[in-house]
N, C-alpha and C positions, 0 to 999 in steps of 0.2 A: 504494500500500500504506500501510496506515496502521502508526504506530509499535507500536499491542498486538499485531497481526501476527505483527512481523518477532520480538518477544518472544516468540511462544508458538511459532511455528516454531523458533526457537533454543532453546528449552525442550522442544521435542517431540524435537529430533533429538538433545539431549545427553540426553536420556533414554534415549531409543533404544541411544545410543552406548554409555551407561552397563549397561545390561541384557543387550546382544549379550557383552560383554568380559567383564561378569558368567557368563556362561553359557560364553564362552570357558573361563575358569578353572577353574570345576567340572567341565569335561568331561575339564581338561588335571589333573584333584588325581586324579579319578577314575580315568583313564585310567595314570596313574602306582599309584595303590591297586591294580590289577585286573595290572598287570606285577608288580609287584612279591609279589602271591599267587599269578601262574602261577609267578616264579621260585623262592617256598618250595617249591613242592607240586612244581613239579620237583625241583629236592634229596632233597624226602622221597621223591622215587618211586626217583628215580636208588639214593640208598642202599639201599633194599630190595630193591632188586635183585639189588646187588652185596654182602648178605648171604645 
């Protein structure tokens, strides 16, 4: 193997690394945005109800 190789392997896969954890996050910001609107609009239902 030559030394620009093992460079662009190590660059490809902390790329990689960098993108996956990227998309982790948004899915984990997301994923907390979309509970935290089931938990208003439960409230709001729950109370009209018990009006």
């Amino acid at each position: 193997m030559d030394a620009s190789n093992i460079t662009f392997i190590i660059a490809a896969y902390t790329v990689t690394w960098i993108v996956l954890l990227g998309y982790l996050l948004r899915l984990v910001r997301k994923g907390g945005r979309a509970r935290a609107d089931y938990e208003r609009m439960a409230q709001q239902r729950s109370g009209e109800k018990s009006q």
